[in-house]
N, C-alpha and C positions, 0 to 999 in steps of 0.2 A: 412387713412392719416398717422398713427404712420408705418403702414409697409413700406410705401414710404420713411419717415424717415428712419428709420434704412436701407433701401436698398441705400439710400444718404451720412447718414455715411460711411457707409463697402464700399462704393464706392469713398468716400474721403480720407479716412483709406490707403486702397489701392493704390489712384492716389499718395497721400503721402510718402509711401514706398516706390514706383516705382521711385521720384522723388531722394529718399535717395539714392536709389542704383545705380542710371543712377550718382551721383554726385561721389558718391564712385567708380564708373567705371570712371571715367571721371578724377579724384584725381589722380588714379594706372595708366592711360594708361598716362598722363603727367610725371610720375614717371617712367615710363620705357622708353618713349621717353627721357628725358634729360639723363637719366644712358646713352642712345645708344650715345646720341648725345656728350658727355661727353669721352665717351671709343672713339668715331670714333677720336673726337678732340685730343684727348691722344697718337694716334695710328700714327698721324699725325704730330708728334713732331716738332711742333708751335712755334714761336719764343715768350715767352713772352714779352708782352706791355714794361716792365721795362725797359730788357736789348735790345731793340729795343731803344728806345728812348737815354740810355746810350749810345751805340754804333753809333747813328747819330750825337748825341751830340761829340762825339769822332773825328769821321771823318768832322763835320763841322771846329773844331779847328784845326785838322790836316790839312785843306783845307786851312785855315786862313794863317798859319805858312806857307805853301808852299808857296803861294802868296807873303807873304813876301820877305823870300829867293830866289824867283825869281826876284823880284825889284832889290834885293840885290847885285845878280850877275850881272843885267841886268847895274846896276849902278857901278862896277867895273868895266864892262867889256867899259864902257863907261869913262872910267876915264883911261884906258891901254890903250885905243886907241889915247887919246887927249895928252900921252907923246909922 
């Protein structure tokens, strides 16, 4: 009975180890996928979030003002006609 034992330890021992290092593989190879995935995104020169949302934010106003200025004219040009 005690050698069944000890061959259940060194066999738990073991399955324990084997668990360590599949996590440790498993830690590095997410660590080398985001580095690629990081470099590919990098390589790719991406608009960041920020100045995307700035520049929408820009041209919606600018869209606004045109609007405007077109009333504007649309309403002069409606006022040259009626003299």
């Amino acid at each position: 009975m005690n050698q069944s034992n000890k061959i259940f330890d060194g066999l738990g021992r073991v399955m324990n180890e084997a668990a360590g290092v599949a996590d440790g593989v498993r830690r590095e190879a997410e660590t080398v996928v985001k580095s690629q995935v990081q470099r590919l995104v990098a390589d790719m020169d991406l608009v960041k979030r920020e100045d995307f949302d700035a520049l929408r934010e820009l041209v919606q106003i600018q869209g606004e003002e045109i609007d405007a200025l077109r009333q504007q004219i649309a309403s002069l040009k409606g006022g040259a006609k009626a003299k």
